[in-house]
VOLO-897482 format. One record per residue: residue number from 1; residue in three letters; x, y, z of N, C-alpha, C in turn. Coordinates in pm, whole numbers. Layout:
REM VOLO-897482
R vodren fidren    n_X    n_Y    n_Z   ca_X   ca_Y   ca_Z    c_X    c_Y    c_Z
R    NUM    ALA      X      Y      Z      X      Y      Z      X      Y      Z
...
This chain:
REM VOLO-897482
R vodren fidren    n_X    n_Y    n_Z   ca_X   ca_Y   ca_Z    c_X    c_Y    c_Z
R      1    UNK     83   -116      0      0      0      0     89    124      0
R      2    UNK     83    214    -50    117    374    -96     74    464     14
R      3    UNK    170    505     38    116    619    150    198    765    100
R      4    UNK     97    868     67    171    952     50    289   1038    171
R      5    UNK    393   1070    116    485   1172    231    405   1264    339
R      6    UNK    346   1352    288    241   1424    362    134   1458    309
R      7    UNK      8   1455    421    -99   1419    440   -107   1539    517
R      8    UNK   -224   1626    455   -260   1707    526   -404   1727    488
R      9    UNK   -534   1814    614   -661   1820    552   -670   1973    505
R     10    UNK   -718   1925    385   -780   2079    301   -882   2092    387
R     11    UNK   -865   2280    406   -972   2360    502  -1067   2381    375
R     12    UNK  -1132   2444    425  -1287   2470    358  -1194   2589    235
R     13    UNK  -1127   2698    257  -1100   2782    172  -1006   2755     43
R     14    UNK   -932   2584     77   -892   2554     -6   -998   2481   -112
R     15    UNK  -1058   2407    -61  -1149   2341   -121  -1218   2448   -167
R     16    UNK  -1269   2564   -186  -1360   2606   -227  -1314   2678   -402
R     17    UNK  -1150   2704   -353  -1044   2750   -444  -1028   2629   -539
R     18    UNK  -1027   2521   -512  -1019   2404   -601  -1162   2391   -679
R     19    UNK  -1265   2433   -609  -1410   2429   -722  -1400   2553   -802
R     20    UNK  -1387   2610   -766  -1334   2777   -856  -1242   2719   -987
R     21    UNK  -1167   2673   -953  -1033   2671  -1048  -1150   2519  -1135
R     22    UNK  -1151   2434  -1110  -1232   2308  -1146  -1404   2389  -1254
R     23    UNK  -1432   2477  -1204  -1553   2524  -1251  -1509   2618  -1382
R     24    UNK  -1414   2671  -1356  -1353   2758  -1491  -1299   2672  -1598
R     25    UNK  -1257   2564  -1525  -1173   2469  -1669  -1318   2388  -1717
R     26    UNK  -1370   2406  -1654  -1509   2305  -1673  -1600   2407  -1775
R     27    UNK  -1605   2523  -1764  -1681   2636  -1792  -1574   2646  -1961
R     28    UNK  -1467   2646  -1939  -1400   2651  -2025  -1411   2566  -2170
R     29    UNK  -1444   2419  -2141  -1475   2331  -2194  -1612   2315  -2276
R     30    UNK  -1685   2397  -2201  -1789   2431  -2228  -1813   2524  -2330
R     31    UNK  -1697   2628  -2310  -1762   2683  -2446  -1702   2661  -2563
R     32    UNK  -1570   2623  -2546  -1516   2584  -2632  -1610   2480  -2731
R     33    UNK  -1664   2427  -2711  -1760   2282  -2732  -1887   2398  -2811
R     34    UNK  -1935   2457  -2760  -2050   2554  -2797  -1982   2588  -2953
R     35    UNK  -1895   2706  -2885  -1831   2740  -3031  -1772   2631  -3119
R     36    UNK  -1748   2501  -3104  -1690   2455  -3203  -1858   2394  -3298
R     37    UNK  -1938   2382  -3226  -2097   2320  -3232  -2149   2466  -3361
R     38    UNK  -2184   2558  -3288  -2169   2692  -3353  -2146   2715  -3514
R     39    UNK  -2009   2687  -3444  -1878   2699  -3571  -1950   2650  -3732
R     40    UNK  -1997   2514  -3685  -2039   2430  -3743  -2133   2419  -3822
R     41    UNK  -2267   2464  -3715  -2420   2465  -3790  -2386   2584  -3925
R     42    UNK  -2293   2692  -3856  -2245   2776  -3934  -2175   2790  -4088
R     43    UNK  -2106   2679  -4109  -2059   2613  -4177  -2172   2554  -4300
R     44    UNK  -2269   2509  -4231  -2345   2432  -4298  -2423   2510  -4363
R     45    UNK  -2485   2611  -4292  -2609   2690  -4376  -2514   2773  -4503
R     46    UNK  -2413   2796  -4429  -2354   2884  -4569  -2347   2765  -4692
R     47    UNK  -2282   2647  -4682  -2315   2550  -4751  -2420   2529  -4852
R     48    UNK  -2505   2543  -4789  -2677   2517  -4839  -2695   2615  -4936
R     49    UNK  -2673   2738  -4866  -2761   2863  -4889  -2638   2846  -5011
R     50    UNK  -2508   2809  -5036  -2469   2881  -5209  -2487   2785  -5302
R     51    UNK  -2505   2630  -5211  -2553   2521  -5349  -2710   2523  -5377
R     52    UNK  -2791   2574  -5312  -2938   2653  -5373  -2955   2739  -5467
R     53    UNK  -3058   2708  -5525  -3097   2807  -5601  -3171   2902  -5566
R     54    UNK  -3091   3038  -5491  -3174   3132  -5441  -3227   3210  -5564
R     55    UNK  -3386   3230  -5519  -3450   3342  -5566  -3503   3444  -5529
R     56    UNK  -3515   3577  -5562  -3551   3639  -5512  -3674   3695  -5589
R     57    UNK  -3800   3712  -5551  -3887   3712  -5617  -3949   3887  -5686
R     58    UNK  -3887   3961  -5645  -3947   4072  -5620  -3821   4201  -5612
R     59    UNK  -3802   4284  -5694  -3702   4399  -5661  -3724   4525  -5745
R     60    UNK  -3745   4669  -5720  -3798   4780  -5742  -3692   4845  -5792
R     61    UNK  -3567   4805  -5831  -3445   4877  -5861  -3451   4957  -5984
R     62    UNK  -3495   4913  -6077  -3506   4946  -6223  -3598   5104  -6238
R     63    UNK  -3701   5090  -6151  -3727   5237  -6139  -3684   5338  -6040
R     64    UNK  -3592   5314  -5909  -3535   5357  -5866  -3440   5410  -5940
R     65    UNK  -3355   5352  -6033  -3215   5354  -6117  -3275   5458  -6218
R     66    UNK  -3404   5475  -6289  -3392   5549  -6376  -3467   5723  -6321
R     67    UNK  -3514   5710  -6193  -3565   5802  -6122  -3450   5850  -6068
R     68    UNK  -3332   5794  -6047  -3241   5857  -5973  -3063   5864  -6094
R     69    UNK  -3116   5785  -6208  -2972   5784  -6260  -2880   5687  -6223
R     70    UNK  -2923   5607  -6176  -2827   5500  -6113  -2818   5346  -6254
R     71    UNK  -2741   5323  -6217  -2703   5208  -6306  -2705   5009  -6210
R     72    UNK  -2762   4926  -6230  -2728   4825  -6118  -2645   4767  -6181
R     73    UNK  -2556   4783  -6260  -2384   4702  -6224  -2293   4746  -6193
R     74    UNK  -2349   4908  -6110  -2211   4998  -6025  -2274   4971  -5909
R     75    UNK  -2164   5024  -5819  -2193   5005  -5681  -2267   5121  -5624
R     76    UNK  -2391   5019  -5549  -2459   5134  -5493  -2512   5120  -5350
R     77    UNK  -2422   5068  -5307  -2425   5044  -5165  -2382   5207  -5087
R     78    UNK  -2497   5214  -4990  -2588   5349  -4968  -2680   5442  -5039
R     79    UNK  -2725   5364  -5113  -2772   5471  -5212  -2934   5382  -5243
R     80    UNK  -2880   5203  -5265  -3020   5148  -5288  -2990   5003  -5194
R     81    UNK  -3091   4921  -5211  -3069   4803  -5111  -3069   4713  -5208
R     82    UNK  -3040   4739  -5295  -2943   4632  -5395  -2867   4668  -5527
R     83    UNK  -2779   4576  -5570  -2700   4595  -5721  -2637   4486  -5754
R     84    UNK  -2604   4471  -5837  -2549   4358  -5910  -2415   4242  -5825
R     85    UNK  -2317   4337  -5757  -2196   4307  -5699  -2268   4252  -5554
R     86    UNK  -2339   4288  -5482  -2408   4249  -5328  -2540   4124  -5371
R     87    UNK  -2596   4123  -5502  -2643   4037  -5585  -2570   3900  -5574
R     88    UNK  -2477   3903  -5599  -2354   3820  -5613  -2293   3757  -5495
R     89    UNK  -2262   3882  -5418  -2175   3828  -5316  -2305   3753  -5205
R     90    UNK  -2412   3779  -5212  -2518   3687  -5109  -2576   3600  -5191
R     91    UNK  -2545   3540  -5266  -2592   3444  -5345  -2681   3411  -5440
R     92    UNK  -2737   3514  -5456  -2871   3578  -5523  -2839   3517  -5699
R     93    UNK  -2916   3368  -5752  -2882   3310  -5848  -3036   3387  -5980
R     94    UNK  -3152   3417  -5872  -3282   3425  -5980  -3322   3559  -5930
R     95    UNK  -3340   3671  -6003  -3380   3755  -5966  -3472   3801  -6060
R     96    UNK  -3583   3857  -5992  -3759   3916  -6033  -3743   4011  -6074
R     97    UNK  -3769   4079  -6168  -3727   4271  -6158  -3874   4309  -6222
R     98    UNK  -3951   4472  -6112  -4015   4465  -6134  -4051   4589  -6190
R     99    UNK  -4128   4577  -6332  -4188   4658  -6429  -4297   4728  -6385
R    100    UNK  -4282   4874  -6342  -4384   4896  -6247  -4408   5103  -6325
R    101    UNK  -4538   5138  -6288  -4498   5241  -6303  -4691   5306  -6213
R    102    UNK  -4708   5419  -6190  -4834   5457  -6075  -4919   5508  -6189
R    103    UNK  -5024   5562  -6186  -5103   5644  -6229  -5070   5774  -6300
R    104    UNK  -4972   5807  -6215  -4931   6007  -6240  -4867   5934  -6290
R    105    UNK  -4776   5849  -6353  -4674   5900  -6512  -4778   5926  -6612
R    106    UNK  -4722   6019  -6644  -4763   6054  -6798  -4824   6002  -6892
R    107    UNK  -4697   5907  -6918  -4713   5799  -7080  -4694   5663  -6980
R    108    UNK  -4776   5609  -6935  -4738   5508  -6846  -4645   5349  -6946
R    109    UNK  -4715   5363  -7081  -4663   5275  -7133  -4507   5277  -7150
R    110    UNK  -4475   5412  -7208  -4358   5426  -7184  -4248   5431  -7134
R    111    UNK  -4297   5440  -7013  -4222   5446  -6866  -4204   5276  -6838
R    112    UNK  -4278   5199  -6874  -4275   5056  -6880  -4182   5008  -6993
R    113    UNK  -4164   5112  -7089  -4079   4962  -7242  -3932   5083  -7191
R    114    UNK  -3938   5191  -7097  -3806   5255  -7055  -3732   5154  -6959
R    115    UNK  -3853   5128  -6839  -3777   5040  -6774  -3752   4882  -6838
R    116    UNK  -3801   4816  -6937  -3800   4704  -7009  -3687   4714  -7076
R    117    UNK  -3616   4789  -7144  -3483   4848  -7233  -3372   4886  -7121
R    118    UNK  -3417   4934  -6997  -3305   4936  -6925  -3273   4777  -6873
R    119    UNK  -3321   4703  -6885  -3320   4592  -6775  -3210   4547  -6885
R    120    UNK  -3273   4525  -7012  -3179   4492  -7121  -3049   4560  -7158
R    121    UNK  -3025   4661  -7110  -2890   4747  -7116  -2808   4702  -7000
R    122    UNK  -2889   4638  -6897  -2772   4600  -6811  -2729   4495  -6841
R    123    UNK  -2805   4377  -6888  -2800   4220  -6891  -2689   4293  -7054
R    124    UNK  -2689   4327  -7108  -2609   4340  -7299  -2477   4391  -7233
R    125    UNK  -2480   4533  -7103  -2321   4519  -7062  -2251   4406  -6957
R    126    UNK  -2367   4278  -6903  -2270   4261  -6893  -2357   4101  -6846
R    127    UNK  -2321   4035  -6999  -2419   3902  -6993  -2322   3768  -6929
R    128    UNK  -2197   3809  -6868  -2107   3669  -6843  -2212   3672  -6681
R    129    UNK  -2290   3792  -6609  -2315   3742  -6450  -2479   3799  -6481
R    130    UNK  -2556   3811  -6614  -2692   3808  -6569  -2744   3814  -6714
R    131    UNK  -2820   3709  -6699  -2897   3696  -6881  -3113   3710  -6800
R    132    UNK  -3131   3721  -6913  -3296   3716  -6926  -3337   3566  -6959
R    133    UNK  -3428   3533  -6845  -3507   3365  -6897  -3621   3429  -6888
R    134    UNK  -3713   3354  -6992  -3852   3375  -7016  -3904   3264  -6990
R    135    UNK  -3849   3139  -7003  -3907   3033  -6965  -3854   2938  -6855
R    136    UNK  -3952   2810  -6764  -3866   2727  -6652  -3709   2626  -6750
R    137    UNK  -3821   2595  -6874  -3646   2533  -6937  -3553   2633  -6957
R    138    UNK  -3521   2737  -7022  -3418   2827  -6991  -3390   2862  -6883
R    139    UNK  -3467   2858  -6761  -3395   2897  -6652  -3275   2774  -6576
R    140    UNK  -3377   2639  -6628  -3312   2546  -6621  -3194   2527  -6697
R    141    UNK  -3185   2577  -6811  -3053   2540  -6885  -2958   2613  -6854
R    142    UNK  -2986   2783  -6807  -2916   2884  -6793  -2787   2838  -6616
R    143    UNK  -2892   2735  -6539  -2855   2716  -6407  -2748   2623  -6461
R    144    UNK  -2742   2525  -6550  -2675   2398  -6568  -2536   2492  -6583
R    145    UNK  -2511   2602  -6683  -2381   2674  -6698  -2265   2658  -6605
């Protein structure tokens, strides 16, 4: 049998210093474990979310852009809540654009084949990151690229 050299009893203030120190490495472990858990789910949705086919169904830019002069394949971050480059960088594969115009225009038709010709001036400068589908098989073929 083993007997240690000295033997002495831990008072209460040591012992309490040993759950302290025991509760931090324990606490420690703990989050470490969280964040690596975290880390993870984290990992995954970004995953998902760029092998999806995000769509976005709905976006007002086209008459913003010609009410204000703006172009959506420059950057217009502060100015609108979307463009081509932030399009991109959040994953944004299908996008809606919408042909819209109120009562008070004028020539309402016109204001419609203005914004219809702009949509097409952006997609003609710059067709390698956004073409026009009219149909689900072209959208389908356009995705296979």
């Amino acid at each position: 049998m083993l007997k240690c050299a000295t033997q002495r009893k831990l008072n209460s203030s040591t012992l309490a210093g040993l759950k302290k120190i025991i509760m931090r490495i324990l606490t420690g472990i703990l989050f470490l474990q969280l964040f690596l858990v975290f880390d993870l789910h984290a990992q995954d949705y970004k995953k998902i979310h760029f092998k999806a086919i995000l769509v976005d169904t709905h976006n007002d830019i086209i008459s913003t852009a010609i009410e204000n002069g703006y172009s959506f394949d420059e950057n217009l971050k502060g100015k609108t809540y979307s463009d081509l480059q932030r399009m991109k960088e959040g994953g944004v594969d299908v996008q809606v654009f919408s042909i819209w115009c109120d009562g008070e225009q004028k020539n309402p038709y016109a204001w419609a084949n203005r914004e219809i010709d702009t949509l097409y001036a952006w997609c003609n400068r710059n067709p390698a990151k956004m073409t026009i589908v009219k149909t689900p098989g072209a959208l389908m073929q356009h995705d296979r690229k």
